[in-house]
C-alpha positions as CSV (number, residue, x, y, z in Angstrom):
1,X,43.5,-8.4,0.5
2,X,44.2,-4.2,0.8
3,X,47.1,-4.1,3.1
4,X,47.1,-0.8,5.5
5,X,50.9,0.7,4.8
6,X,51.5,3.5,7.3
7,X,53.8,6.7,6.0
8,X,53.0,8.7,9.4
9,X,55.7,7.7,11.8
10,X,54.3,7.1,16.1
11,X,57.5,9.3,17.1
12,X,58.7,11.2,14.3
13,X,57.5,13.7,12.4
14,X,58.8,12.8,8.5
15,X,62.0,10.8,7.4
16,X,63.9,14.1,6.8
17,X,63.4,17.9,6.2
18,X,64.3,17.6,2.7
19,X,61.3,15.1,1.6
20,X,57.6,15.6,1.7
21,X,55.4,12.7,0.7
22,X,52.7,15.0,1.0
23,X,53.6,17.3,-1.9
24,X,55.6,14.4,-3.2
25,X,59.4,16.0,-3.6
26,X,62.9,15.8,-2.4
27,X,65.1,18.7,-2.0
28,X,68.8,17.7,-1.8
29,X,70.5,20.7,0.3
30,X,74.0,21.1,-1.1
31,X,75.6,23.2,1.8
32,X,76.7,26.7,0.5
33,X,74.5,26.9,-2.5
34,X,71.5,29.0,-1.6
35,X,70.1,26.0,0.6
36,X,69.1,27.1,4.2
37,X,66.7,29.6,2.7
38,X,65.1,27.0,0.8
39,X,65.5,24.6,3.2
40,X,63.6,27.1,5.9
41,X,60.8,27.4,3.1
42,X,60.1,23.9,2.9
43,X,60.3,22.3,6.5
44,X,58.2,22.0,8.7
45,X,60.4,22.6,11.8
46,X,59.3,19.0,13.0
47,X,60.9,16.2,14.6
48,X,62.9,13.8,12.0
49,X,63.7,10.6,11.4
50,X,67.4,11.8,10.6
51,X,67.6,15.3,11.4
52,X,71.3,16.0,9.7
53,X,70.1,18.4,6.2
54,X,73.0,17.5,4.2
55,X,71.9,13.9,2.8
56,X,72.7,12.9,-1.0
57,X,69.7,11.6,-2.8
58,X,71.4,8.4,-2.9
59,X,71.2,8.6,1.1
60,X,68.0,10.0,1.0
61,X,66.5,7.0,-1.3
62,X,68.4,4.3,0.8
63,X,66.4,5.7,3.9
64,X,63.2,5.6,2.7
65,X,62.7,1.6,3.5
66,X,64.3,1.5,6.9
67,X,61.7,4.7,7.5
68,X,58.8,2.7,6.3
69,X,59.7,-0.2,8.5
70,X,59.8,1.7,11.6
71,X,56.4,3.2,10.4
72,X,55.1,-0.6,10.5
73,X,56.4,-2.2,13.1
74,X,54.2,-2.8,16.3
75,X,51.3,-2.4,13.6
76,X,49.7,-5.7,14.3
77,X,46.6,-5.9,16.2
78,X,44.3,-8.3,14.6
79,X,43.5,-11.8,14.4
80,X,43.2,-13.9,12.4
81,X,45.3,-11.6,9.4
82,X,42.2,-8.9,7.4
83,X,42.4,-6.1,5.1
84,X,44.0,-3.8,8.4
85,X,46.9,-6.1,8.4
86,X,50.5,-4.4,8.0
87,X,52.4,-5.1,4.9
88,X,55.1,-7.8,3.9
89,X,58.5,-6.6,3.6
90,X,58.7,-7.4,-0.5
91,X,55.5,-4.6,-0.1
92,X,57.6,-2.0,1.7
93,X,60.6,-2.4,-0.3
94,X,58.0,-2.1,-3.3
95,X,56.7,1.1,-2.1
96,X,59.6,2.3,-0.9
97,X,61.2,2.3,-4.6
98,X,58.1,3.4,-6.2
99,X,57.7,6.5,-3.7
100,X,61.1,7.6,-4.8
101,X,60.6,7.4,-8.4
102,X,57.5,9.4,-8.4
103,X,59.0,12.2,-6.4
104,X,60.4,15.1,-7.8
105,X,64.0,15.6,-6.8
106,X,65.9,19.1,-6.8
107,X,68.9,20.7,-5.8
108,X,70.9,23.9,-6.0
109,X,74.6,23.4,-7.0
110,X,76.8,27.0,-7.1
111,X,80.0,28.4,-9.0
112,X,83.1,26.4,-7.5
113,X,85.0,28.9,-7.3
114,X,82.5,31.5,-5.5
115,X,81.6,28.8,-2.9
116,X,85.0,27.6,-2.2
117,X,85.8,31.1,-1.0
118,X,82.0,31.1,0.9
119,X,83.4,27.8,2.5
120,X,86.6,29.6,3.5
121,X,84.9,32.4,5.3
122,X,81.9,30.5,7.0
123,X,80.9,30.5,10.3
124,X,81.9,27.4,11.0
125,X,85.9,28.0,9.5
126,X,86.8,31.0,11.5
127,X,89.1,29.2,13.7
128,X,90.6,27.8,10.1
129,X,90.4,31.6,8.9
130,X,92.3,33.1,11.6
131,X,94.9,30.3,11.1
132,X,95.5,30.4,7.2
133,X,95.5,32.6,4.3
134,X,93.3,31.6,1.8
135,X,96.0,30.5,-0.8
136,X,97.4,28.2,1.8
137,X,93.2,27.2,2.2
138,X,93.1,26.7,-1.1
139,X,96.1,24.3,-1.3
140,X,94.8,22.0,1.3
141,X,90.9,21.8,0.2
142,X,90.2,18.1,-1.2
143,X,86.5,18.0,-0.9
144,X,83.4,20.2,-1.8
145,X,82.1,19.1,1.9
146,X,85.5,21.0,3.5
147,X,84.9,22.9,6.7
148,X,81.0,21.5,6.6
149,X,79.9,20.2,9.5
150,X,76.9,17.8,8.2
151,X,77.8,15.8,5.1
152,X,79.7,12.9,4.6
153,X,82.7,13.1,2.6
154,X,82.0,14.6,-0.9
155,X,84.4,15.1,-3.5
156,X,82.2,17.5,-6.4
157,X,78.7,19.2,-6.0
158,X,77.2,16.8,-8.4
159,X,78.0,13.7,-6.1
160,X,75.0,14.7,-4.3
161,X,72.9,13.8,-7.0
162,X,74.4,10.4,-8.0
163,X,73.8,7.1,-7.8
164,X,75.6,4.3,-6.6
165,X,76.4,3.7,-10.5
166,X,77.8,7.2,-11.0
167,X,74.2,8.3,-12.6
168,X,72.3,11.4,-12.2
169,X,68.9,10.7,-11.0
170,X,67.9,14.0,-10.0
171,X,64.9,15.9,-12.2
172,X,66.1,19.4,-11.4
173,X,69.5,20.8,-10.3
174,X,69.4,24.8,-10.8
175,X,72.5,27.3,-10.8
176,X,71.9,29.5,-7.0
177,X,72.9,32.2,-10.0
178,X,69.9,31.6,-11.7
179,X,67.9,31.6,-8.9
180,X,65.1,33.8,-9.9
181,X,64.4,31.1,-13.3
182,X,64.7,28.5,-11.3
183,X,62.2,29.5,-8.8
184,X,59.4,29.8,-11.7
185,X,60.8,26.4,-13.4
186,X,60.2,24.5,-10.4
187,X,56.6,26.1,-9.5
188,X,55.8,24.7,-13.4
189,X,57.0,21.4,-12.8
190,X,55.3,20.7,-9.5
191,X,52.1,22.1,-10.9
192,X,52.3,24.6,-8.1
193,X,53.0,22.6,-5.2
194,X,56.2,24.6,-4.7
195,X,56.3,27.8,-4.5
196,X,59.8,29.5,-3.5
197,X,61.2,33.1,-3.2
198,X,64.3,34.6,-3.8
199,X,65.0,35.5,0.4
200,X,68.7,36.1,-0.9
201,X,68.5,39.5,-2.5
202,X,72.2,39.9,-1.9
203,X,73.9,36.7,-3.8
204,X,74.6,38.0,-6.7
205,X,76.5,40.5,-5.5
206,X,78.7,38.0,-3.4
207,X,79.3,35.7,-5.9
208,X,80.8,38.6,-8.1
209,X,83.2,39.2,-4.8
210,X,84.9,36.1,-4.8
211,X,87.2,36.8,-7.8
212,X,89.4,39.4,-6.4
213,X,90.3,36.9,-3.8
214,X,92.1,34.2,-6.7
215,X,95.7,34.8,-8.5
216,X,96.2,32.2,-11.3
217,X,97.3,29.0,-9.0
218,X,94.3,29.4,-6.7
219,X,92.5,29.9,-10.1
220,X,93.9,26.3,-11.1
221,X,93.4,24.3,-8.0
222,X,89.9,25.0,-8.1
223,X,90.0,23.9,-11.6
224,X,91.1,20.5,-11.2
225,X,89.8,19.6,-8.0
226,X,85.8,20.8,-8.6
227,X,86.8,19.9,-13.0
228,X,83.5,17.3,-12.7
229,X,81.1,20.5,-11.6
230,X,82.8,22.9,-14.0
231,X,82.6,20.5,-17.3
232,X,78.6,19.4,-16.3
233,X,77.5,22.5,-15.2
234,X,79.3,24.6,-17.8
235,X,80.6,27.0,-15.1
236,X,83.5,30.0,-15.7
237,X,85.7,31.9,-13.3
């Protein structure tokens, strides 16, 4: 018997801006790493399921079954059960896991020590800004989701990526420094069903600002607290 599984929600647009069954990919959107410009490339502007951005791809796989069940629900309309009947719940958890697998999952992760001065001076911290200096900032960060208004608590970069075992299950996380690459990488691997442009001409030249703004114990705090990003992503001051 063919089971009709629906992925097109009666209210909602998708599950979340940063997956596309369509073109088959998530995007994880680390804040302060080059995202909403990506982000804006790749949405829609629709109505979502969970409209907060900032989900892990743990989060984001945990949501696709509760998504497909509120796709299915109310489905039933025939007697006695035929081939248009909705699916079983061992089916949608089936899917749901074999849906996520198939996708290809990317993010952007960004020099900790350039993006915790970005997460001092955005938007958002101005009111923190105007309070502290920066070194006194810097000694009461704890998490790489500080002063952000969307995620959950996140202690590295690379916790968006993990997980609940601690394991990377991401295909792609690019450098925002290497940008440009990445861009052509992930237009190869998706056989060209993303296609991305560099929108932040100016990054470069902010992320080379940020040093000026460290002495040798702001230097160190960054060190320790973001050591997990530094020692897998192989970043330097």
């Amino acid at each position: 018997m063919k089971l009709n599984i629906f992925l097109e929600h009666p209210k909602y647009k998708c599950l979340n801006e940063n997956i596309n069954f369509i073109k088959n990919f998530i995007y994880i959107a680390v804040p302060k790493t080059g995202s909403t410009s990506i982000r804006n490339q790749l949405s829609d502007k629709s109505t979502y399921f969970i409209s907060n951005p900032h989900l892990t791809l743990n989060q984001t796989k945990d949501l696709i079954y509760p998504y497909l069940l509120s796709c299915n629900l109310g489905r039933n309309r025939n007697f006695p059960t035929t081939q248009n009947s909705p699916p079983s719940d061992f089916e949608l958890r089936q899917l749901s896991s074999e849906l996520f697998k198939r996708m290809f999952k990317f993010g952007s992760v960004r020099n900790p020590w350039a993006r915790v001065y970005s997460l001092y001076t955005r938007k958002e911290a101005i009111q923190c800004k105007q309070k502290i200096s920066f070194s006194l900032f810097l000694k009461n960060i704890r998490f790489a989701n500080d002063t952000c208004l969307h995620p959950l608590r996140t202690q590295n970069q690379l916790d968006w990526f993990l997980d609940s075992n601690g394991r990377n299950i991401a295909n792609y996380i690019y450098k925002l420094e290497d940008l440009n690459k990445a861009i052509n990488e992930i237009k190869d691997l998706t056989n060209g069903q993303i296609i991305l442009k560099n929108k932040n001409l100016n990054v470069n030249n902010q992320a080379n600002d940020y040093r000026k703004y460290y002495d040798e114990e702001g230097k160190n705090i960054v060190a320790k607290l973001f050591e997990k990003d530094i020692d897998f992503f192989k970043y330097l001051f």
